[in-house]
C-alpha positions, -999 to 999 in steps of 0.1 A, spaced: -180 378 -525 -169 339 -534 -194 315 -553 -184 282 -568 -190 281 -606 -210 251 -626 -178 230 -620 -175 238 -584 -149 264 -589 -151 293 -571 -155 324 -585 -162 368 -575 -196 372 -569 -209 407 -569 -234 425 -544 -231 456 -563 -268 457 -578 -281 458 -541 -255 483 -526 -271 523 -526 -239 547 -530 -222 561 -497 -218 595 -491 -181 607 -494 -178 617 -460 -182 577 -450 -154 568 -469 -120 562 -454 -90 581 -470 -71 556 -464 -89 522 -468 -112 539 -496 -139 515 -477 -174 531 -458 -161 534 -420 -171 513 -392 -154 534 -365 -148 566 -376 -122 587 -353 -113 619 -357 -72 633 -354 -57 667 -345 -62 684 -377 -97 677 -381 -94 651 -404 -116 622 -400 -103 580 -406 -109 544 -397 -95 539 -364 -75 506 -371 -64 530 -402 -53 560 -385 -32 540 -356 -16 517 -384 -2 547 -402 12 565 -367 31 536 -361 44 534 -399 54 569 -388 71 561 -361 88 530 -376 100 551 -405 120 576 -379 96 598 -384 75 624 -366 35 615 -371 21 631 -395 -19 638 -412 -20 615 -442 -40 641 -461 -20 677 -452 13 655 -442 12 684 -420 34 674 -384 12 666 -358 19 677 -319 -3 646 -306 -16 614 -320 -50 616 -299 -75 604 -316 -115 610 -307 -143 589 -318 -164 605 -338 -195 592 -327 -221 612 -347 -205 604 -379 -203 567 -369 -242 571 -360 -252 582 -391 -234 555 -415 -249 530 -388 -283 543 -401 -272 544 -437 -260 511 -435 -292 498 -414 -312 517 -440 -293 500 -471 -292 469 -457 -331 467 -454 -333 477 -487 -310 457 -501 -322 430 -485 -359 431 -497 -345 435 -532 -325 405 -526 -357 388 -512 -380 395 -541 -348 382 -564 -353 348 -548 -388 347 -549 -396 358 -581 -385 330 -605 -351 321 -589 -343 299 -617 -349 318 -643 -318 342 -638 -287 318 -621 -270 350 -619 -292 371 -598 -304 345 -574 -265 332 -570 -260 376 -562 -288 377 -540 -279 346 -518 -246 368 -516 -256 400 -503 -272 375 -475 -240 359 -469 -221 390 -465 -247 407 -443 -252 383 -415 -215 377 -418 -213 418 -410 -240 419 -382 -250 391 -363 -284 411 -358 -292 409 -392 -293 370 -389 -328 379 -369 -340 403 -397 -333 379 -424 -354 350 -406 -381 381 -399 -386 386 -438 -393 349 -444 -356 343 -465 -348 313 -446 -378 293 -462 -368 303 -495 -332 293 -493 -345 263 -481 -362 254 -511 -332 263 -530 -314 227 -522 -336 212 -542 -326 233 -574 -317 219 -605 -282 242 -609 -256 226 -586 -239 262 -584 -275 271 -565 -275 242 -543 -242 247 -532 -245 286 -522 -279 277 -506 -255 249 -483 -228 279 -478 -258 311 -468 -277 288 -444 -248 279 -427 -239 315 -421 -276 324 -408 -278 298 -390 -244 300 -371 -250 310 -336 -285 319 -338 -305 291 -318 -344 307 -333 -329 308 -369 -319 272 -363 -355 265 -351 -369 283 -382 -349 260 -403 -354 226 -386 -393 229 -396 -407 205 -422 -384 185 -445 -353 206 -448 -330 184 -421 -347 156 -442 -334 174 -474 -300 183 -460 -289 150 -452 -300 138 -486 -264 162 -496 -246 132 -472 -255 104 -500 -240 125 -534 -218 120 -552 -203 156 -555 -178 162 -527 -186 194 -522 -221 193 -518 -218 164 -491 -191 190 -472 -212 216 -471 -241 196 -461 -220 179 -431 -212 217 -420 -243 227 -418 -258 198 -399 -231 202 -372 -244 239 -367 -278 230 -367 -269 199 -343 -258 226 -318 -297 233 -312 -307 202 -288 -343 204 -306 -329 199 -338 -304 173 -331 -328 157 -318 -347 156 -352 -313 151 -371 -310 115 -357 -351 109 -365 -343 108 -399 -341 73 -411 -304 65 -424 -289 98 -410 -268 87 -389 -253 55 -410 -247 83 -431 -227 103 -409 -208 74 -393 -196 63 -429 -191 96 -434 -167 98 -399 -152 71 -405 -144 78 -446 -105 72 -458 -114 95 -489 -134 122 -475 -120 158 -467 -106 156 -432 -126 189 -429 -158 171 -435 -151 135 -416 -141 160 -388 -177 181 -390 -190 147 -389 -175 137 -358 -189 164 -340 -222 164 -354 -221 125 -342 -212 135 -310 -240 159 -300 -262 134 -318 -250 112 -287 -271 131 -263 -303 109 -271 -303 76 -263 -321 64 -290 -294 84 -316 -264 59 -293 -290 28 -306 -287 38 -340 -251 42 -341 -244 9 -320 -264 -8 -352 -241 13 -373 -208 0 -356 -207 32 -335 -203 10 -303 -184 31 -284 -211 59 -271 -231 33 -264 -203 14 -240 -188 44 -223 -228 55 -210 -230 21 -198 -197 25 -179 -207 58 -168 -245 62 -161 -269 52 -136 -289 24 -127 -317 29 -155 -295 40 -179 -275 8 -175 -303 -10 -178 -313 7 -207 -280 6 -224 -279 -35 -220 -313 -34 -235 -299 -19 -267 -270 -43 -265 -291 -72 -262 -307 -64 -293 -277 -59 -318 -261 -85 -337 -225 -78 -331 -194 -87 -355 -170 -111 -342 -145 -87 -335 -169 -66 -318 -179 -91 -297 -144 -91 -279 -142 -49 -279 -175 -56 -253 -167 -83 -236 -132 -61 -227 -145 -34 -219 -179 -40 -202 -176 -78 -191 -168 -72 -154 -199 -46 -156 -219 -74 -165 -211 -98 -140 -217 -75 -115 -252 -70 -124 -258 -111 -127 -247 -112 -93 -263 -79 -79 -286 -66 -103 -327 -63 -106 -346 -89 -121 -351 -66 -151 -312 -55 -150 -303 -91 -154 -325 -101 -180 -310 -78 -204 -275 -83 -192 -280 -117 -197 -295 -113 -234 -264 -90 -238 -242 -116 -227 -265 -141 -254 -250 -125 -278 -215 -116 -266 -208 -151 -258 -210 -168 -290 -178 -158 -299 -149 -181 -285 -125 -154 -277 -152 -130 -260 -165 -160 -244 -136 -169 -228 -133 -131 -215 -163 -137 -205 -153 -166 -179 -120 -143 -169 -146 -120 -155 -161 -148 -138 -193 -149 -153 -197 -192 -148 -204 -191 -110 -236 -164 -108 -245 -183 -144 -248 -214 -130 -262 -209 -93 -292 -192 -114 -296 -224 -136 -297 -243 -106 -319 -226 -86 -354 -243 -78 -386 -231 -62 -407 -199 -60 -378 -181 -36 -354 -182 -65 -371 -154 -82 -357 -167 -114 -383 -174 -145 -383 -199 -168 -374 -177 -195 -341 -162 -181 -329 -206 -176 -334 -205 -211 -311 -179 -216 -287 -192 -190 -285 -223 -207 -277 -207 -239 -248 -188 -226 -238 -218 -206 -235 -237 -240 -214 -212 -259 -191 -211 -229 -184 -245 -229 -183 -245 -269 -154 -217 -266 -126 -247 -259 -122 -230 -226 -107 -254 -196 -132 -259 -175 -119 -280 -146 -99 -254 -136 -128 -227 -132 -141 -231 -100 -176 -223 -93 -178 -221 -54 -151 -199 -33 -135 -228 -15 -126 -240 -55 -139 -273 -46 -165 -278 -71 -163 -266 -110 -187 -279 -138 -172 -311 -145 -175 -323 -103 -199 -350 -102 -224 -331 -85 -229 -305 -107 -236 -325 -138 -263 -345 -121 -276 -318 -116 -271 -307 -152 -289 -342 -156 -317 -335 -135 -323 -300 -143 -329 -314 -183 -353 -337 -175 -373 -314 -156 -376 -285 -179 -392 -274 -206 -382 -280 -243 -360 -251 -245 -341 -255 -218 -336 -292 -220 -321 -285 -257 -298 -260 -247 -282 -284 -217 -279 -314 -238 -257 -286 -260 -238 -278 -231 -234 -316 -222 -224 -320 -259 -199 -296 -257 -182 -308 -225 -181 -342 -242 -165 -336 -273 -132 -332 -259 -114 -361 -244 -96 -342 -216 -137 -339 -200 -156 -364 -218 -149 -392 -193 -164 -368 -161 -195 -366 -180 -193 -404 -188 -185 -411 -156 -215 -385 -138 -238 -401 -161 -233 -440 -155 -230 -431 -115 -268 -409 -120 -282 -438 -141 -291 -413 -168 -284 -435 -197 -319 -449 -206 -332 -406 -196 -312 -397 -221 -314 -424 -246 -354 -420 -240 -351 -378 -256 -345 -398 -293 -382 -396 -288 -388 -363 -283 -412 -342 -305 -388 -312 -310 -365 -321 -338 -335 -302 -316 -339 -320 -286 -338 -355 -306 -303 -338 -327 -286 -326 -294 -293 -362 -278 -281 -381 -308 -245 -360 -307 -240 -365 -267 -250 -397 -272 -225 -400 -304 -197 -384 -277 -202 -408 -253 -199 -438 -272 -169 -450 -272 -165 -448 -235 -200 -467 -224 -206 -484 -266 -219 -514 -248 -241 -498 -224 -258 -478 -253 -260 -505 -274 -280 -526 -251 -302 -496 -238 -313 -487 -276 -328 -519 -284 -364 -506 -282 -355 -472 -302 -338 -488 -332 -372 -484 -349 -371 -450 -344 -338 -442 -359 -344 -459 -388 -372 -439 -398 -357 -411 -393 -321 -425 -420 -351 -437 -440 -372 -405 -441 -370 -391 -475 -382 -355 -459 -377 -325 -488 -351 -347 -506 -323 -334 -489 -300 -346 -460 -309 -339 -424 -286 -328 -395 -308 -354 -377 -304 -384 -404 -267 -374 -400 -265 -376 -366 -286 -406 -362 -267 -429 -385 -233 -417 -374 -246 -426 -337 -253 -463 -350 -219 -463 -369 -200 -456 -334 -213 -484 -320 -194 -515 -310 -192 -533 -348 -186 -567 -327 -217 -568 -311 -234 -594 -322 -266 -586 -310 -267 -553 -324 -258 -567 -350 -287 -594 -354 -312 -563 -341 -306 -544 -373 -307 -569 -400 -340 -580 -386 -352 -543 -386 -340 -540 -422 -314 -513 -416 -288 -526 -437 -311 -531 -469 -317 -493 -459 -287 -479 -459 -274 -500 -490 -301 -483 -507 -295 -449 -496 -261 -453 -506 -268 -463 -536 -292 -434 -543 -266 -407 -531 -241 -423 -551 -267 -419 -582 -270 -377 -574 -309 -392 -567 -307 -372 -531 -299 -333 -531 -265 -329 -514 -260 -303 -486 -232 -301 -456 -245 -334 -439 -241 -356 -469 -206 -363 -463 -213 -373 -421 -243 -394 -434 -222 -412 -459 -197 -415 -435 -221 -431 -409 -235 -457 -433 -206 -469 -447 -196 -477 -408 -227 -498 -404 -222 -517 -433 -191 -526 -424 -205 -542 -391 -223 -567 -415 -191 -577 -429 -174 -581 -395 -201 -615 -391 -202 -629 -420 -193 -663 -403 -219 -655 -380 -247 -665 -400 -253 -674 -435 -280 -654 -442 -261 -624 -438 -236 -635 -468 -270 -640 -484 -281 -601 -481 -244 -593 -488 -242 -609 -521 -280 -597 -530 -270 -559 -515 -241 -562 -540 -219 -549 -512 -187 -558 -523 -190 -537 -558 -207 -508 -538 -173 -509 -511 -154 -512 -543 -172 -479 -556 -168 -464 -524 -130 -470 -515 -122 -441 -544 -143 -412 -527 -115 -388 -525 -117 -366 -499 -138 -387 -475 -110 -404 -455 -138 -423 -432 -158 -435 -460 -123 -448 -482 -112 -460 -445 -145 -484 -437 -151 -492 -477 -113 -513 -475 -117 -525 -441 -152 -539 -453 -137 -554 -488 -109 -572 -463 -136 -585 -443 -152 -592 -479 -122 -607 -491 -113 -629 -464 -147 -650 -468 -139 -655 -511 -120 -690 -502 -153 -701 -487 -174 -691 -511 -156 -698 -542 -167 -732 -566 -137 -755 -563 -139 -776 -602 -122 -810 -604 -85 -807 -609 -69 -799 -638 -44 -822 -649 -8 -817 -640 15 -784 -667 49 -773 -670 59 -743 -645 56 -710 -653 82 -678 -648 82 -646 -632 90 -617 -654 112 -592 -643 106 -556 -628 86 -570 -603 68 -587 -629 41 -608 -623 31 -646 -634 29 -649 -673 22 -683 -678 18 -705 -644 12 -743 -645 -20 -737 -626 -31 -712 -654 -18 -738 -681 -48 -762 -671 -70 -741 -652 -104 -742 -667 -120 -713 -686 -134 -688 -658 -116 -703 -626 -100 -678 -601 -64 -677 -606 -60 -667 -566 -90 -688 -551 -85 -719 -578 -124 -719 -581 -152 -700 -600 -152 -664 -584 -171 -632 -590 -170 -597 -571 -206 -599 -565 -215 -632 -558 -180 -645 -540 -168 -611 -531 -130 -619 -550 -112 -589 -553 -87 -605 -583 -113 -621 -606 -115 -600 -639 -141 -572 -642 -148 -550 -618 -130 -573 -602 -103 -556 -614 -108 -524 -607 -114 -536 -572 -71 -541 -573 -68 -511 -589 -89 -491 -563 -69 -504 -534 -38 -503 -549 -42 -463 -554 -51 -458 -517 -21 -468 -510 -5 -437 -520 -28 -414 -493 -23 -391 -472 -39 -409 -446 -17 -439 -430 -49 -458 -418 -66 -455 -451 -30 -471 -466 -33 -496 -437 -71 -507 -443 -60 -509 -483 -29 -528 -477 -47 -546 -454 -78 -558 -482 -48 -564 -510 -30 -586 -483 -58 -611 -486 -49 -618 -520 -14 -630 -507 -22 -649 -476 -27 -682 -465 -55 -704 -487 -48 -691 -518 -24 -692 -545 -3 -671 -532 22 -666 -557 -8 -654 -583 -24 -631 -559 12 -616 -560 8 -615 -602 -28 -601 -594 -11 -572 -575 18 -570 -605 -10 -564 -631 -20 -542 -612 11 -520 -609 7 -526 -569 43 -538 -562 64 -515 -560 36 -491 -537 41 -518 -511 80 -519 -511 75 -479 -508 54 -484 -479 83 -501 -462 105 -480 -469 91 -449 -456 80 -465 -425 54 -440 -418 40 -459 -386 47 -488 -368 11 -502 -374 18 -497 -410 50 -512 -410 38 -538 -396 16 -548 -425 38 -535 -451 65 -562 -438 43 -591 -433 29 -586 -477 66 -581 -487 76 -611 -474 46 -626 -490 59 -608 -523 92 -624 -516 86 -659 -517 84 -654 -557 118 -660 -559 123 -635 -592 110 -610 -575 132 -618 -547 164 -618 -570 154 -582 -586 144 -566 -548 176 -580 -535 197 -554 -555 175 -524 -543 197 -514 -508 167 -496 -495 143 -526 -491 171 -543 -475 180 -515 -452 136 -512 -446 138 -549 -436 169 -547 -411 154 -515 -391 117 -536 -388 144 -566 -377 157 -546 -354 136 -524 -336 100 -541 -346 78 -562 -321 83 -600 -320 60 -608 -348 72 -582 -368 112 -592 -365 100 -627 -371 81 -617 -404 111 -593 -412 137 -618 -404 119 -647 -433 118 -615 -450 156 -609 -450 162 -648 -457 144 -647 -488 171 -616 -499 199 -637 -485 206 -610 -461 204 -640 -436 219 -675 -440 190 -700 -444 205 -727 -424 191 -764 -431 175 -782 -404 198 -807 -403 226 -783 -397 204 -775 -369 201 -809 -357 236 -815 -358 241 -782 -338 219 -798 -308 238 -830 -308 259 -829 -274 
């Protein structure tokens, strides 16, 4: 008999000690072995039957006539007779052994089994070998009590022990149902599927072997899946790369009797075992549909997943939606909760034409509908991950005749006037759905358009005063969405809820940044920056003193930064920027702007990498800044009259001018006047003044073309009409921001950028050193013919002085002109 050894090897194991001697006339001449059917030949002589028949045919094989193996006398027949007396008594010498054999075998696993390895490792044997012999001695082992005692033996110390007790109960329990019973009691299925969780190999084989025989017994399957993390083992176990494809297979099969409970398909659905649980949904009744959705409902499915369902059960589903039970469709439709928040299962989802039955029972009103609350709020949730799936929606219809899908006019009034008729829930979830159907341009205008014809705007505007912190969020996104199609209309309608945003921006809350602060200052950021009354409405209500000092106190790390900083910083620095767009409006709000320090904050702000919006808005706010410097700025007396200066080369810049030669201490070389960042917003006057150049002139190099627009267009104001030109020019030198703009021309990245790049090179120009150097660089020229050539009207014209100053184009005189005209 095999055993495995301390280091799982195996190894002869003797049953000799339990084994009485047989009598010589049991034995086999031939096999030397006790007979099992002994048969009796012509000469008296008495063999195993398979022994006797093998050696006739040797016999015969040979060419030979048969003869007696033990006279090799010839033999006239090969009749053989059972010899049914003689098989009767080794039957009852073996039935007698056995028994005795088998007590001593008993009392050597009883008696201090772990005092002597050897005996009990023998004993467990003799079991093995017996029930292997006789499947009726499986019944008179469980009669003497043996299967208890190997039981216990899985929890031995010696692995050798634990890993014959696997092997022996295996082979009692195989096909025999009561011994199976016997062994299911108490802890031992507990204990056995312990084995699945070591780390030996063997021991977890053997364990999985013997719970697919035991899992054969419906009684004890059953109690197989009870115990807790059973069958997570045995699906990791089934689905192993590294297990022995003996043991994944035994775990398969255990599995799938396991799948005759429905509660054992819940488990392994939570285990990623989906499949039993989708092919009983496919394939049972009524209440086992029901019961299978019910389980589905409740699982939180992997992505992936998610699709494998909706494939293979999505249809399913929809039927029941549209013909199902009350109770039928409630689970289907917390299934399909789940199932749809996927994009790609969502969007099988709508193949299998979920959207119709989905919306008819959102819509439907009155005690006939037979439709609770509870299941709208479901609805609305599925309804809003459809829509967030990207899917195209105007060309699902939801009627047969196609006439009407969930962008039609109709149906988003009603949308409209099912949200302000429901409960909280609800009404969150369809502002979602709204929100989703208006973040995409293709479907935005619909809504835009269903929702100025319904007169919804002040309905909607009114949920910024909801209690539920969701509702107030959804509205401030849709109303975000809508904006820039109906800015005006929102704009006037949220006069009397400024307040109420502002508290929320101003709301220190836990110290951290709120989806809702995020929302509602990005809302206020979208809106029209032109409007003047807007405008005026916010300054009064302090919101721009607000923000500058929120900024300020993100900037300092004084606010905990999470995922919404970025949006809120975004959003402020857009309504700032509004305050610099009307600055001629009103001299009080210069006033708050040199107070707010705005200028250095934009200045600070324009180098956020990585926040295109906020770099975007902090240049477009410093030209707007910029622009107002010449009014600001302290004009002295003038100074009297110096020699002229030169231009260095290299696109050098100004080092001595005859305004500098006489200029007073402290006087703006661009604005002529005394200037400061702060106070007269210059961007060129020393400092931070100076970095201000700096800043911009590194934006120029980004990725994005309307952040190198917005920068261009701040650094222009240093080069543009009411100023000295030609030192604002110097300014950008110092600043190494020459040559950036010459490369801006060249690469001609948009038209818009062109544009500006063509109109501050020609500015650059006029310095007529820099001219004379830029003249020998063939690509500036060539820049400056293409904007000449294919540019609009203002652009040629710009390019064209542009080309002049190069010489690329004679500068004719006027009186050549003149002369030109005369007839």
């Amino acid at each position: 008999m095999m055993a495995r050894n301390s280091d799982g090897e195996l190894e002869e194991q003797s049953t000799e000690g339990y084994q009485e001697a047989a009598f010589e006339a049991f034995m086999c001449p031939l096999t030397k072995q006790v007979m099992q059917d002994p048969v009796t030949i012509e000469t008296g002589q008495t063999f195993e039957r398979e022994a006797i028949l093998k050696w006739f045919r040797e016999c015969r094989d040979n060419g030979r006539r048969p003869t007696c193996p033990l006279t090799q006398r010839e033999l006239r027949t090969t009749d053989i007779n059972p010899s049914i007396a003689l098989r009767n008594v080794i039957d009852e010498w073996r039935a007698r052994n056995d028994e005795k054999d088998l007590d001593k075998a008993c009392n050597a696993l009883r008696l201090h089994p772990e005092d002597d390895e050897d005996d009990t490792l023998r004993a467990m044997a003799y079991i093995s070998q017996i029930c292997q012999r006789s499947g009726a001695k499986k019944n008179l082992v469980r009669a003497q009590g043996i299967i208890s005692t190997l039981a216990d033996l899985l929890k031995s110390s010696s692995r050798r022990v634990r890993l014959k007790s696997l092997q022996v109960l295996r082979t009692v329990v195989e096909d025999n149902d009561q011994n199976k019973e016997e062994l299911g009691k108490g802890d031992t299925v507990r204990t056995i599927i312990k084995f699945l969780s070591n780390e030996n190999i063997q021991e977890r084989e053997l364990a999985v072997s013997l719970l697919y025989e035991l899992s054969e017994y419906e009684p004890v399957c059953e109690r197989i899946g009870a115990v807790y993390g059973a069958i997570l083992l045995l699906v990791g176990m089934g689905s192993s790369k590294s297990e022995n494809m003996m043991a994944v297979e035994k775990a398969e099969k255990t599995l799938k009797n396991l799948e005759k409970y429905d509660t054992n398909i819940k488990q392994m659905a939570e285990n990623g075992r989906l499949q039993p649980l989708l092919t009983k949904l496919l394939q049972g009744g009524p209440e086992v549909q029901v019961t299978m959705v019910e389980y589905l409902g409740e699982l939180a499915l992997a992505n992936d997943v998610k699709v494998v369902v909706a494939e293979q059960v999505g249809t399913l589903l929809v039927s029941i939606i549209k013909t199902g039970g009350l109770p039928a469709r409630e689970a289907t439709l917390k299934a399909m909760r789940e199932m749809s928040s996927n994009e790609l299962s969502a969007k099988i989802l709508l193949q299998a034409g979920i959207l119709p039955p989905l919306v008819k029972d959102l819509f439907s009103v009155g005690a006939s509908s037979h439709f609770p609350m509870r299941l709208k709020e479901v609805s609305a949730t599925i309804l809003a991950n459809l829509v967030a799936s990207g899917a195209s929606f105007r060309s699902i219809p939801l009627d047969d005749a196609g006439r009407q899908t969930l962008l039609s006019e109709d149906v988003v009034h009603s949308l409209l006037h099912l949200i302000s008729n429901t409960g909280p829930a609800v009404e969150c979830k369809l502002l979602n759905v709204l929100v989703g159907l208006t973040s995409s341009p293709d479907t935005a205008q619909d809504v835009v358009s269903a929702i100025k014809s319904s007169g919804a705007t002040i309905s909607l505007i009114q949920f910024l005063e909801a209690a539920h912190r969701e509702i107030r969020v959804e509205s401030l996104k849709l109303l975000r969405n809508v904006s820039p199609y109906m800015g005006a209309e929102l704009a006037d309608a949220l006069g009397g809820h400024l307040s109420s945003l502002l508290r929320v921006i101003s709301d220190p809350g836990a110290g951290g940044v709120t989806e809702e602060q995020a929302a509602a200052v990005g809302l206020l950021g979208d809106l029209p920056e032109r409007d003047s009354k807007l405008t005026r409405q916010l300054f009064e209500l302090g919101a721009f003193g607000t923000l500058s000092t929120k900024l300020a106190e993100l900037r300092r790390g004084a606010i905990r930064g999470n995922r919404y900083t970025t949006p809120l910083t975004e959003g402020m620095v857009k309504v700032m920027y509004r305050l610099t767009c009307m600055l001629q409006e009103a001299p009080e709000y210069v006033e708050f702007a040199r107070e707010a320090a705005l200028a250095p904050l934009f200045v600070e702000l324009v180098q956020v990498n990585g926040q295109d919006a906020v770099q975007l808005y902090s240049a477009l706010a410093l030209e707007k800044l910029s622009l107002e410097t010449r009014n600001l700025t302290v004009i002295p007396d003038p100074p009297p009259p110096a020699p002229s200066g030169f231009l260095c080369a290299c696109f050098g810049v100004p080092s001595s001018t005859g305004a500098a030669a006489g200029r007073p201490v402290g006087v703006c070389r661009v604005h002529g006047g005394f200037c400061s960042l702060r106070e007269s917003f210059c961007l060129a006057e020393g400092g931070a003044g100076g970095k201000a150049v700096e800043r911009l002139v590194a934006c120029l190099d980004h990725l994005n073309p309307e952040v190198v627009e917005a920068a261009l267009a701040a650094l222009a104001t240093l080069v543009g009409d009411g100023v000295e030109a030609a030192e604002g020019v110097g300014v950008l030198g110092d600043a190494d921001g020459l040559r950036p703009v010459v490369d801006i021309l060249v690469e001609n990245r948009t038209e818009a950028l062109r544009r500006r790049a063509v109109w501050v090179v020609e500015r650059i120009l006029r310095v007529e050193d820099i001219a004379q150097e830029v003249a020998a660089d063939q690509t500036v020229a060539s820049a400056l013919v293409e904007a000449y050539r294919n540019g609009d009207p203002r652009t040629r014209h710009t390019a064209e002085r542009a080309l002049r100053h190069l010489d690329r184009i004679p500068n004719f005189s006027s009186a050549f002109h003149a002369q030109a005209r005369r007839p």
